[in-house]
N, C-alpha and C positions, 0 to 999 in steps of 0.2 A: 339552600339553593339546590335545583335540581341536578344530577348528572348524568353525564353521557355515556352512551356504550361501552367507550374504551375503556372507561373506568370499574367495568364491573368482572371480576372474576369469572374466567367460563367453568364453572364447574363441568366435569362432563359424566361423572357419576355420584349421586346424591346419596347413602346409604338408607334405610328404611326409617331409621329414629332420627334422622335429618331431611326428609323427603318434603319439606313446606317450604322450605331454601329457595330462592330463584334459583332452577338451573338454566343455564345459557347454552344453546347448542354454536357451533362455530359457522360466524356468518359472514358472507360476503357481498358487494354492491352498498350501495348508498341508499336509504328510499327517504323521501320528503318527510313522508307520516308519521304523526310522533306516536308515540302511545306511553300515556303513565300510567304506574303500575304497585300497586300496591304493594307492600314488604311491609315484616316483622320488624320491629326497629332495634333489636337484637341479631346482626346478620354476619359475616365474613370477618375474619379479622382484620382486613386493611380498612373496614372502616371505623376503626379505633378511634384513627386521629381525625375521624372528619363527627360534626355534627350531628346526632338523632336525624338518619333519615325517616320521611315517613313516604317519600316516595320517589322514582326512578325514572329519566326521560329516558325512553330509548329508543334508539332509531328502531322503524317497525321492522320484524323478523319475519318472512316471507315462510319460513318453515315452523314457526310457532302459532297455536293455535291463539289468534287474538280476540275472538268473540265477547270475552269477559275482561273488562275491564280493570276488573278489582280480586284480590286473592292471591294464589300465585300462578306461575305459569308454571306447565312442565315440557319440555324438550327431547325430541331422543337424540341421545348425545351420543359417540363412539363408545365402544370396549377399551379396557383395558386400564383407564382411570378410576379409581373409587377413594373413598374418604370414611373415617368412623369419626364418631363424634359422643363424648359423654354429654348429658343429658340430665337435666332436671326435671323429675319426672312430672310434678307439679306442671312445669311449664316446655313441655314435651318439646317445641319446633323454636326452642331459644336455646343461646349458651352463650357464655359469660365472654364480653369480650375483652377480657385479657387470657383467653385460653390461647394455648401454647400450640402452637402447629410442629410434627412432625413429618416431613417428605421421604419416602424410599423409593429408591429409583431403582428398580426389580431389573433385572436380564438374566431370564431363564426360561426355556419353552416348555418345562413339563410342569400341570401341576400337582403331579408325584413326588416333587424333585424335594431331595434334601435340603435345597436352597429354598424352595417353597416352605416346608417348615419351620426354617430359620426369620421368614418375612413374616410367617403367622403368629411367632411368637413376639415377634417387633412389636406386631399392630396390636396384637393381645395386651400385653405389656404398657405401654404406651399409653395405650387407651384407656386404662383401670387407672393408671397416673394423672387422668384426665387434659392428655394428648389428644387433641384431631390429627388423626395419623391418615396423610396423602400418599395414595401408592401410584408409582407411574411403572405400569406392566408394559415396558418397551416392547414385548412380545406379542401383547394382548390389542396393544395399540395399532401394533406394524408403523411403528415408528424407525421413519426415515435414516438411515445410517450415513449417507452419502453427503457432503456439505457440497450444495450447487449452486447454482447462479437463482436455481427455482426460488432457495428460499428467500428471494429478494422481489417485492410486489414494487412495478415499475420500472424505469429508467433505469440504468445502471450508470453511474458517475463516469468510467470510464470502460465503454464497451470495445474497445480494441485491446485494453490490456486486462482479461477480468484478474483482481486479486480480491481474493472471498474476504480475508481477514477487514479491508478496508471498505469492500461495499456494503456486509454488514453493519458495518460500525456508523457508515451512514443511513444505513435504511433504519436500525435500530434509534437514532436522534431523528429522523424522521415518521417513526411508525411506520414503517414498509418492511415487516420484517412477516414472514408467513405465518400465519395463526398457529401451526404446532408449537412452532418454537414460543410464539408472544403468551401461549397456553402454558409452556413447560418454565419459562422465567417469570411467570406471575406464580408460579407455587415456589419456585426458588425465594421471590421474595418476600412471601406471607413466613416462611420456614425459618424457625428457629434451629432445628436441626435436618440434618439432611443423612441418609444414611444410605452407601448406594449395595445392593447384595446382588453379588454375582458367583460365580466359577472362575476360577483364575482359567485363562485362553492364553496360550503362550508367554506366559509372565504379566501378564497385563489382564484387561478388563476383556469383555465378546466386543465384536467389532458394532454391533447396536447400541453400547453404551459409551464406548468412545467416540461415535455419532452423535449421541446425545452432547456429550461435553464439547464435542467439534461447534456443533452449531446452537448449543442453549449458551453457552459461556460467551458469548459474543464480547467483542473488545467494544467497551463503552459500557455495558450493563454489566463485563465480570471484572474488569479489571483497563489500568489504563496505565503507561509511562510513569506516570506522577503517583496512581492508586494500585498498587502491588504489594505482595509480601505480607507485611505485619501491618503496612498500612494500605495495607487491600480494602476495595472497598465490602468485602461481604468478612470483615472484621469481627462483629458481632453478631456472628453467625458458628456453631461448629459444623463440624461434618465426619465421617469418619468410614475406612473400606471395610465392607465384612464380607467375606469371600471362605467360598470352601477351594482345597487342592487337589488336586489327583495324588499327587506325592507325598511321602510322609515327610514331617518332619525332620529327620532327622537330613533327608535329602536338601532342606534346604541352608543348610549349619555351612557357616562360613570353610570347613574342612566336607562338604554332601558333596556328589554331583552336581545338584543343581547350581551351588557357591549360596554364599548369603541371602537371605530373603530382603533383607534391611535395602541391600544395592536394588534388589528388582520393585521394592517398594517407592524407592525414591522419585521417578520420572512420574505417579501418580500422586504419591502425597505432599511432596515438594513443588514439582512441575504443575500439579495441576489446582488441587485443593487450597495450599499454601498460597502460591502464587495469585490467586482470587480471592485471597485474605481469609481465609477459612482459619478458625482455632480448631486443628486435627486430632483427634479423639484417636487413641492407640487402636490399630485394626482388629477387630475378633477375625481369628483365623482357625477355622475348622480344618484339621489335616486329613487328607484321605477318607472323606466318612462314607465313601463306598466303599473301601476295603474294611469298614470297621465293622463290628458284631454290631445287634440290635442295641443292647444295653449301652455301648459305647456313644451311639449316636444318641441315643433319648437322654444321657448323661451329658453329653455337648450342647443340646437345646435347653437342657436346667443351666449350665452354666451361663450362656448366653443369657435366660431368664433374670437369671442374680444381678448376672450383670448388669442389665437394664435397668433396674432399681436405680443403681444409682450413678448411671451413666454420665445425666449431667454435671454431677459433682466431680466427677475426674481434672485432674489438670492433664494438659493438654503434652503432645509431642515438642522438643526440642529442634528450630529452628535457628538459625543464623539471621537477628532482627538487620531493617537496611540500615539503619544506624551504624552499625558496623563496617559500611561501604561507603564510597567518594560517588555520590550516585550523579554523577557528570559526565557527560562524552569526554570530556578534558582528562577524568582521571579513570574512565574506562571502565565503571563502574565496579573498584577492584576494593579487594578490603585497605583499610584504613591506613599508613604505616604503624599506628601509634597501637593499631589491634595485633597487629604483623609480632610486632614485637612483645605485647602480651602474652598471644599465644605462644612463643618459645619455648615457656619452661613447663607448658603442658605435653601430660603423657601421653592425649589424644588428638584428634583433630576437632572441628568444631563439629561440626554434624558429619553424616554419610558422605554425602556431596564435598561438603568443606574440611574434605581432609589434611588437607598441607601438606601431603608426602606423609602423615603420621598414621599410625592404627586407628582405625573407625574405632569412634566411640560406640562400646556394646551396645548392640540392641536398639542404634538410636532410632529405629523405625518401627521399632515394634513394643519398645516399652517408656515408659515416663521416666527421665531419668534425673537420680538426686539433683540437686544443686546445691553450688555456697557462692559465696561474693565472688569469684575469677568465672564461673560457668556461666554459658548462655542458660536463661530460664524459659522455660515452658512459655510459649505465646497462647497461653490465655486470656483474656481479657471480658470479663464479665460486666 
């Protein structure tokens, strides 16, 4: 059977050894006219689970050239989106669909920048692994920072009192949510991995990519009451921050000025990652690489390298699973008694966050930490 619009992927940058792809540019109104359209029956990865298409209804596109019927189309789509893709050279404009998609969510305006380097070797890497590696240049895009009322097409449920978190949540089960965002959670959900590379901005992420997470994490599509934590719904999914500092490390050592990194890491990879059911992959943290020599930085981009090899075989960060909690209004969604009392005769606390009055367990935000039977284990989940 045929399908509809909304079901197709807007690519909005096609790379050259992928260039036979539909691309879709971002459309709006409704028109009668249908037009089918011819495709490789080799295409995107969401249509894995759907049947050998051999062809496409779509509503007609007023900015797409439709004169030919059959073939592919092409689109001029915005900046700031692109995709690589490995390739069979035999069969140039196909790829295999169980390949694995990688997403990096970029925030950085130079493309001089040390962080630019760090994304080129992502996609390098990645790609030789035979990764479709999707990059969202938040900068390249001029992608929207601000979470408003805009990003809601329609009616607003309740226009006397706006609350974003809830009128999202219905435009998102109704499809009224603004084509940026319906663009930037359709690569969320092809991705098997997600990797977001910024500059640490006052402990935290640049204000364009906590935009991003403001308004692409919407409640409903990242997470829900009942779908949180270890039973989030993007569970079998990773993710993981790679960030350069201005500071050096030793600044950020639980005795720096700055105090521990583990604590400034937590409201990102607990609060945000975690909490949308992500398995959190320890952060690659570059310290200071503009105070550093030449040698030092091209030495942090091979380590980074190695490390991507075998990225996805890492276990993951140590969380506090919800099993652990009374997850009821009635019991306040507190930990367990019977955990309460387990945890006594330990030396630490559970996680960063879940200290209990005891010493933060070392490093728990920035390294994989042992386990035996009494310790929380790594929320991995393969």
């Amino acid at each position: 059977m045929p399908i509809h619009l909304v079901d197709v992927e807007l690519f909005q940058r096609i790379s050259v050894n992928f260039d036979l792809l539909v691309a879709l540019e971002q459309y709006s109104g409704i028109c009668t006219k249908s037009l089918v359209v011819e495709i490789f029956h080799s295409g995107p990865k969401w249509w894995s689970d759907r049947p050998m298409l051999k062809s496409i209804e779509l509503n007609c596109l007023p900015t797409v050239n439709t004169e030919k019927a059959t073939g592919s189309i092409r689109a001029t789509v915005p900046p700031g989106t692109w995709s690589t893709v490995q390739t069979d050279p035999t069969h140039r404009h196909t790829r295999s669909m169980a390949q694995k998609t990688a997403l990096i969510v970029y925030a950085h305006q130079s493309t001089g920048s040390f962080n630019a380097a760090v994304r080129d070797v992502a996609v390098q890497e990645l790609t030789e692994q035979g990764y479709r590696v999707v990059v969202s240049d938040l900068y390249a895009m001029n992608f929207k920072a601000n979470a408003t009322q805009d990003d809601i097409i329609g009616d607003l449920k309740n226009p006397e009192l706006f609350q974003y978190g809830d009128e999202t949540m219905h435009a998102w089960m109704e499809g009224r949510l603004s084509d940026d965002i319906v663009a930037e959670q359709r690569k969320v959900e092809e991705a098997e991995l997600i990797i977001f590379q910024f500059p640490l901005y006052w402990f935290s992420v640049p204000a364009i990519m906590k935009g991003w997470m403001d308004r692409v994490l919407a409640q409903g599509f990242a997470f829900s009451l009942e779908k949180m934590y270890n039973n989030g719904i993007f569970k079998k999914k990773k993710a993981m921050l790679s960030f350069s500092t201005g500071a050096t490390q030793t600044m950020f050592r639980p005795d720096g000025i700055n105090g521990d990194i583990n604590i400034s890491l937590w409201p990102l990879q607990n609060g945000t990652l975690h909490f949308c059911g992500f398995q959190v992959l320890a952060p690659q943290i570059f310290w200071s690489p503009a105070h550093c020599p030449p040698a030092v930085r091209t030495a942090m981009l091979e380590g980074w390298r190695t490390r991507l090899k075998g990225l996805l075989a890492e276990k993951c960060l140590t969380f506090a699973p919800c099993e652990m909690f009374d997850l009821s209004f009635q019991g306040g969604f507190m930990l367990r008694p019977k955990v309460k009392e387990e945890q006594e005769s330990q030396p630490f606390g559970i996680t960063t966050g879940h200290h209990l009055g005891k010493p933060l367990p070392p490093d728990n935000q920035i390294k994989v930490q042992p386990t035996d039977e009494n310790s929380v284990k790594p929320s991995c989940r393969n």
